[in-house]
C-alpha positions in Angstrom: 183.8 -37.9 -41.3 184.1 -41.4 -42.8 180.3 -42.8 -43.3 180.6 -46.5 -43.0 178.7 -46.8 -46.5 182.2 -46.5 -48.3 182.8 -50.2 -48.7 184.4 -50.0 -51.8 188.1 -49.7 -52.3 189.4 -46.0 -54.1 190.3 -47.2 -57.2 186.7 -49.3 -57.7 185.2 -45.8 -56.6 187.3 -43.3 -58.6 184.9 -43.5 -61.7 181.7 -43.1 -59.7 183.3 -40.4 -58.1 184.1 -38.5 -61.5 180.3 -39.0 -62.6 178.4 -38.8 -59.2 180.2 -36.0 -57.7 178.1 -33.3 -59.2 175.0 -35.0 -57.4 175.8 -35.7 -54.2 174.6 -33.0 -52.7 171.0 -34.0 -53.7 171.0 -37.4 -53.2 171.9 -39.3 -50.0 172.5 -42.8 -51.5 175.1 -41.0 -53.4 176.4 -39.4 -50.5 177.2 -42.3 -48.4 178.9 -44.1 -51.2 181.4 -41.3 -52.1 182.1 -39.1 -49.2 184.8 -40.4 -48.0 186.2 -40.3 -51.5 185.0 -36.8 -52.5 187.3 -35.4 -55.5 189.9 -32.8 -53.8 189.5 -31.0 -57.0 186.0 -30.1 -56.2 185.0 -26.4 -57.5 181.8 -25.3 -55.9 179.2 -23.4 -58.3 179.6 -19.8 -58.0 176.4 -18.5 -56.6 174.5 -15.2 -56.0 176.3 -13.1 -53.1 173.8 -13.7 -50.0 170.8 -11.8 -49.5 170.5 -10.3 -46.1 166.9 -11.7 -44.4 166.7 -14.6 -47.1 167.5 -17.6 -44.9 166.2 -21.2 -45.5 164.0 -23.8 -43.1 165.2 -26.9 -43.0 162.7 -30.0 -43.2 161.3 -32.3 -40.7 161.7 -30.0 -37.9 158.8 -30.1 -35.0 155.9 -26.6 -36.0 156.9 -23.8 -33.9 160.7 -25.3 -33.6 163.7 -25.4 -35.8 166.0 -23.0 -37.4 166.8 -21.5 -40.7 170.0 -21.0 -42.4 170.9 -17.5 -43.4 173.6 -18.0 -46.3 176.7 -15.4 -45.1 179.3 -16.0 -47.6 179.8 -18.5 -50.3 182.6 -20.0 -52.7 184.8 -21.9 -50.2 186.3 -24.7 -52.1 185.9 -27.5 -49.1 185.7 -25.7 -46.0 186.8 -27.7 -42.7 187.0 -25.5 -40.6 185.7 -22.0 -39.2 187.8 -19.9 -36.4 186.4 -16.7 -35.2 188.9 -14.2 -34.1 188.3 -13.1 -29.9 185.6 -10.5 -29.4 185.8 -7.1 -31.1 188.3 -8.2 -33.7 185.5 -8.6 -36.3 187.0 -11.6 -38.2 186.8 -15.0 -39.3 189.1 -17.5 -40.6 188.3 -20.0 -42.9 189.9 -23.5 -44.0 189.7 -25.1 -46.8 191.1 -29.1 -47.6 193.1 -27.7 -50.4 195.1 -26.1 -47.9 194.1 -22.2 -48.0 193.3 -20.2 -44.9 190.6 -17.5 -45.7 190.1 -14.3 -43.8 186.7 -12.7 -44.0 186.1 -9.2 -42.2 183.1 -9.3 -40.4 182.9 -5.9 -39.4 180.1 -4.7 -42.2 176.4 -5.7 -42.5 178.1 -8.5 -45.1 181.4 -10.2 -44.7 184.1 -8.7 -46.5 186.8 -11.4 -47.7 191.0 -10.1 -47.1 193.9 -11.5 -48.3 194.3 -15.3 -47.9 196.9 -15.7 -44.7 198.1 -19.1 -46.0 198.1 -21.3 -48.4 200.1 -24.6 -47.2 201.2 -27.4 -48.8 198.6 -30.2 -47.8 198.0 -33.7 -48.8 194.6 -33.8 -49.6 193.4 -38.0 -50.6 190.0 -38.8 -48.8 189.9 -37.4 -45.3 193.7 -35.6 -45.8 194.0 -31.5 -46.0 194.1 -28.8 -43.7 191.9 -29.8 -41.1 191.8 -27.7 -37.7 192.3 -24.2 -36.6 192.7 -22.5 -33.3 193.4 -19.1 -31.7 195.9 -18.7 -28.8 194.1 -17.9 -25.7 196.2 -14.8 -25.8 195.6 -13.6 -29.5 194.7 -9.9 -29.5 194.3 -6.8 -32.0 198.1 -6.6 -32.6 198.2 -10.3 -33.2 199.9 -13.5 -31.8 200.0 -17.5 -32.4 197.8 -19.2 -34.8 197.7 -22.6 -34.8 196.6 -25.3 -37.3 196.1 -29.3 -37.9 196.8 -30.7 -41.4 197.7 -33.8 -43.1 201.2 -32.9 -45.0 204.2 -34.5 -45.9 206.1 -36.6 -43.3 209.6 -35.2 -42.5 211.0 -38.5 -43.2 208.4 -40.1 -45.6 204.5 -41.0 -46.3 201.6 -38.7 -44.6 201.7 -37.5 -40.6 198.8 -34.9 -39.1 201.3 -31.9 -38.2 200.2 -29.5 -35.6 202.0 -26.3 -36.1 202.3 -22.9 -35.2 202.5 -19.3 -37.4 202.8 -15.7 -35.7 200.6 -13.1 -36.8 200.9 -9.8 -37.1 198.4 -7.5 -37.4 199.1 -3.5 -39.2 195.3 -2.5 -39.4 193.8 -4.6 -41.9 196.7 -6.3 -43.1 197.5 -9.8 -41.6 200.9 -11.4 -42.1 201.8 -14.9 -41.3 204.9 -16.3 -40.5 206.9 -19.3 -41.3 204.8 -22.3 -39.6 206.8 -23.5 -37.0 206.5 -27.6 -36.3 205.2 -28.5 -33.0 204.0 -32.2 -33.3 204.1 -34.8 -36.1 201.9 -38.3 -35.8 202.6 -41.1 -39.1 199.1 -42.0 -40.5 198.9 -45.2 -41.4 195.7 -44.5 -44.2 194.5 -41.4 -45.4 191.1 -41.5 -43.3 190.5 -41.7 -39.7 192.6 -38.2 -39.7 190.4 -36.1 -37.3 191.8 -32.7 -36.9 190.4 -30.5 -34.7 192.3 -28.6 -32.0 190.7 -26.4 -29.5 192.1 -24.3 -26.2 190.4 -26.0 -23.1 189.6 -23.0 -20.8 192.6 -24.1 -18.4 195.1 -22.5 -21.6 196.2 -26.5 -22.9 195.9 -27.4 -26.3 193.6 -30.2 -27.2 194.5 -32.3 -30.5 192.1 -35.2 -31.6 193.6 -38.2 -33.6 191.5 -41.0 -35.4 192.7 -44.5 -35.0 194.5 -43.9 -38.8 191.6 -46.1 -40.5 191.2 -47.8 -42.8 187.8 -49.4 -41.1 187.6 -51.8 -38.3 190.8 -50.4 -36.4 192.6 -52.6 -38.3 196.0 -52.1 -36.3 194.4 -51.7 -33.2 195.3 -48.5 -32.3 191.9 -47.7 -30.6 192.9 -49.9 -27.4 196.8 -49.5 -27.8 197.8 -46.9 -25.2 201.0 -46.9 -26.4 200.4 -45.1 -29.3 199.0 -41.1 -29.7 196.4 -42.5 -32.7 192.9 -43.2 -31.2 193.8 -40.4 -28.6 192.6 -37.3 -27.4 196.2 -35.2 -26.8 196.4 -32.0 -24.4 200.0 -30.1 -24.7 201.0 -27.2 -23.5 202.7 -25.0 -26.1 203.4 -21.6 -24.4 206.6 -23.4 -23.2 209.0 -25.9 -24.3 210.4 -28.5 -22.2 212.4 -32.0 -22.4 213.8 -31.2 -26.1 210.1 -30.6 -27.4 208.5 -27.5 -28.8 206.0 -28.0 -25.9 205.5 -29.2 -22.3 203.3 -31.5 -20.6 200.9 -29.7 -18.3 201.5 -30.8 -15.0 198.0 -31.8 -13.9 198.1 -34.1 -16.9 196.4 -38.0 -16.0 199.1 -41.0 -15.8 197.7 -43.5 -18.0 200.2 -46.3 -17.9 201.8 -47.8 -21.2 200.7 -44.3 -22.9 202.9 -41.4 -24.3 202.8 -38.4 -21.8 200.8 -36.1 -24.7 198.0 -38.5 -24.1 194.9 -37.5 -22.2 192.1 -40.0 -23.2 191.8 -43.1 -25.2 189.8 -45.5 -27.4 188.5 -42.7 -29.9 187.9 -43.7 -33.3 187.3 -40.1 -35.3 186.6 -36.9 -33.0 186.4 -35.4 -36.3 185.0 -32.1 -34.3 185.0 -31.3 -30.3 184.9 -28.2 -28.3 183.8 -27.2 -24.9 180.6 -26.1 -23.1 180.8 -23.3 -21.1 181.2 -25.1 -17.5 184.4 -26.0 -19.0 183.8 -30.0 -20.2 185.1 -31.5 -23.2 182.2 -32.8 -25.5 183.5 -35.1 -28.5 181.6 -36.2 -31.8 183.2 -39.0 -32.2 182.5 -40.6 -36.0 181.0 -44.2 -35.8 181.6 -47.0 -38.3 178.7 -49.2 -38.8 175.5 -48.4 -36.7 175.9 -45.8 -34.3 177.4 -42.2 -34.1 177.7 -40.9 -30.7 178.2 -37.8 -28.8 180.6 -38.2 -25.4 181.9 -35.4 -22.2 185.3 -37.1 -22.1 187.6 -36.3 -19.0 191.3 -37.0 -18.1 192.1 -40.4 -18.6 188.9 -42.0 -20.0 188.7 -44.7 -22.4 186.0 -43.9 -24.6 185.9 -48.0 -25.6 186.4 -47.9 -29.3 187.2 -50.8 -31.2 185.5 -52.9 -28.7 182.7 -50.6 -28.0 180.7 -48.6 -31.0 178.0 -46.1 -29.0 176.7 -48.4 -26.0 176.9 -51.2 -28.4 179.3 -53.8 -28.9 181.1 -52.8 -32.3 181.2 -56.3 -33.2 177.3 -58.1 -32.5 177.4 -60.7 -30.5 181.1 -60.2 -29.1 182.2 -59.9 -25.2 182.3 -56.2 -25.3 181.9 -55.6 -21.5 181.9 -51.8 -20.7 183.8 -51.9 -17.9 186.3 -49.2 -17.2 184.6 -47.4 -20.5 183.0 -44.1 -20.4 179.5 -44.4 -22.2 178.6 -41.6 -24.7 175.7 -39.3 -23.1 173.6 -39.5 -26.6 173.8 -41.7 -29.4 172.4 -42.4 -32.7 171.9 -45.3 -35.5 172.2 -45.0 -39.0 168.9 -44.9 -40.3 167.0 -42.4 -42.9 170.2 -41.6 -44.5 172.3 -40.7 -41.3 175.8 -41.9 -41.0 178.5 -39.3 -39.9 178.0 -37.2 -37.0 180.1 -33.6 -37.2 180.6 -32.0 -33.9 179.3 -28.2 -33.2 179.3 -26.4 -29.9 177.1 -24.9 -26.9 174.7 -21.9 -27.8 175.4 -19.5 -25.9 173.8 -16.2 -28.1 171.3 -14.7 -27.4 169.0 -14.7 -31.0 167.6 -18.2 -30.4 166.7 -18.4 -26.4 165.2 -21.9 -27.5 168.7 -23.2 -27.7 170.4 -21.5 -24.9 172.7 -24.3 -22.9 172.5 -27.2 -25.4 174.9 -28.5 -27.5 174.2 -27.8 -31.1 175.3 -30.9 -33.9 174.9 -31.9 -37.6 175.1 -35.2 -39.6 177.5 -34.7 -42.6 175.5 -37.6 -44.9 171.9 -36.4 -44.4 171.9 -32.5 -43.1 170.5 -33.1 -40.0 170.8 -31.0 -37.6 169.8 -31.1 -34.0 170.8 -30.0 -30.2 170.9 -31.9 -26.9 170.4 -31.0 -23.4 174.1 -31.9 -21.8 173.5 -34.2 -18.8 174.8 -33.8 -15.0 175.9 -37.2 -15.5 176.6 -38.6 -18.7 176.4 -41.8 -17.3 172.8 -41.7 -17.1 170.1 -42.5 -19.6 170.2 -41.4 -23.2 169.1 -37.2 -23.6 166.7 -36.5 -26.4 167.8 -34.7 -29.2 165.5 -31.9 -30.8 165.7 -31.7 -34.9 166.5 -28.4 -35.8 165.9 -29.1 -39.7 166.9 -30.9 -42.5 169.3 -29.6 -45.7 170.7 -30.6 -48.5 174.1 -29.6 -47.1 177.2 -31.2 -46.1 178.0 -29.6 -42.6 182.0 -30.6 -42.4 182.4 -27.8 -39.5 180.5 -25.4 -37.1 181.9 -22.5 -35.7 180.9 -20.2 -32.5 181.3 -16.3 -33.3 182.0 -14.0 -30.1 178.5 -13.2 -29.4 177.8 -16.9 -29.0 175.9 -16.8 -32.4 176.2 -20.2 -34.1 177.6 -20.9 -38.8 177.6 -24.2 -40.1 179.4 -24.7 -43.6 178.6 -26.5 -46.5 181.4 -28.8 -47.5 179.3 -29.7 -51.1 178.7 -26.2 -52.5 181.2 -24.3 -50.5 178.8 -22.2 -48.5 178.9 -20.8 -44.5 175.5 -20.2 -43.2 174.7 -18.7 -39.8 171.7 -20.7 -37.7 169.2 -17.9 -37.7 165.4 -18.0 -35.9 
């Protein structure tokens, strides 16, 4: 999520931070200064509970297009994260940085909020916290595995992203969680650059997205180094374990040589948020440094060309940044009018908004852009067009898909989930 604006070191920006913090969701010179260093202490406002029918238009958006926001729940203290339980289970889970998992009930004309079902220890300095949620393909009414990304506590020292696992079960409306269970730990080398999503590919893997560990300018090269899982797009399989692991290695995964088997693509610098359209493709936001965010399908084995390549661009003007054997990104943007941080959404596929049926909805977390894109037959092609859906003075960390194919957006600033409404 790291807007390349942050040029300052933490400790020349923890005094803005303390003064500025309270405006940044109103001012976008503000905002790409301090994200990346947003307090972890941050308290949104308590607001008014959400009035059903009262939803907001953004700006900018084309007449006759666009979207509003329909404010659904509010008082999330820095959500990341949204995970809707499968169809007819009526529920939604919620994560914040701090390190609580929220359960709402959804099964009322206004979401109900349950017990929290964790609340994990979490380290939580610039892009740190709990990060990533995801269902097991096979989680039903009686419940099943929950899974979660989050920046904790190495086991031997210093901060790793941990990808564990808790069982739920389910006794009407009480959830219990179990003990998480350790399934793969990475070292970060800085505390941005974290990513943190995890999805299920519709094959039953699990997908796990890891940032080149910061700080700026890949400094340790991780994008291009193979050999290590940082920079990487990772696809395990944890139904089973195999080889003294907690997991196996599917066995249609691609051989890239030099790389850890747990790797299935390269040369990613933040795929802060990814999911996949409904013919089954992997799309990845992957966060750009200091011109261009861009939006890639990445398959098995690709090399997605960061830090040689930023966008279609060479990430260093002027430098031999050849794209061969690089997989372009099908749409791209540059920083400009406050944009700097693209956040990852998903396909609509509900039926309230037939405008946006088959393209991939998106946001910017510095300006509150947010638009959708036609997916491409071949991503190699020219540039799609993107269509704004509005403009807010929101920080959209996280979208989330609920089983009617409906599509929420949350507020990282004032702690708010809205649902994209006509």
């Amino acid at each position: 999520m790291t807007p390349p604006a942050a040029r300052r070191s933490p400790a020349e920006l923890g005094p803005l931070v303390a003064i500025f913090s309270v405006l940044v969701a109103g001012c976008d010179s503000l905002r790409a200064t301090v994200v990346e260093h947003y307090p972890s202490g941050y308290a949104p406002t308590a607001g008014a509970a959400p009035v059903p029918g009262a939803a907001v238009a953004g700006e900018g958006a084309p007449a006759g297009g666009g979207a509003k926001l329909l404010r659904r729940i509010g008082g999330i203290a820095e959500p990341t994260d949204l995970a809707f339980a499968p169809a007819g289970m009526r529920t939604l889970l919620v994560a914040e940085k701090g390190g609580k998992l929220r359960r709402f009930d959804l099964s009322g004309p206004e979401p109900v909020e349950r017990e929290p079902l964790l609340q994990l220890e979490v380290l939580t300095r610039s892009e740190q916290g709990l990060l990533g949620l995801a269902f097991a393909p096979d989680f039903g009414s009686s419940g099943g595995a929950l899974y979660f990304n989050a920046t904790r506590a190495c086991s031997n020292a210093g901060g790793c992203t941990q990808v564990a696992r808790v069982q739920v079960q389910i006794d009407g409306e009480r959830w219990t969680a179990g003990a998480p269970e350790l399934l793969l730990e990475v070292a970060q080398p800085y505390a941005n650059h974290n990513a943190g999503q995890l999805a299920f590919g519709p094959e039953g893997a699990l997908y796990v997205g890891l940032g080149d560990g910061g700080w700026r300018d890949d400094p340790q090269g991780h994008g291009q180094d193979v050999a290590t899982l940082l920079g990487s797009m990772l696809r395990i399989d944890p139904s089973r374990a195999e080889g003294g692991k907690p997991y196996a290695i599917p066995a249609d995964q691609p051989k890239i040589t030099g790389a850890p088997p747990e790797t299935w693509a390269v040369g990613l610098r933040n795929p802060w948020r990814f999911s996949f359209a409904p013919d089954g493709r992997l799309i990845v936001a992957d966060v750009g440094q200091n011109r261009w965010e861009e939006l890639d399908l990445v398959a098995a084995g690709d090399n997605l060309g960061w830090a040689i390549r930023e966008g279609r661009h060479c990430a260093v003007e002027g430098a031999d940044c050849a794209a061969d054997g690089m997989v372009e990104p099908f749409y791209e943007y540059p920083h400009a009018d406050g944009d700097a941080s693209v956040t990852g959404g998903y396909v609509y596929t509900g039926a309230a908004l037939p405008a946006l049926a088959g393209r991939y909805v998106f946001g910017d977390f510095v300006s509150g852009r947010v638009w959708s894109v036609p997916l491409p037959a071949d991503p190699s092609g020219p540039l799609v067009k993107a269509e704004l859906l509005g403009r807010w003075q929101i920080l959209p960390s996280t979208f989330g898909r609920d089983p009617q194919g409906e599509l929420w957006v949350a507020d990282f600033g004032k702690g708010d989930l809205y649902q994209i409404v006509p």
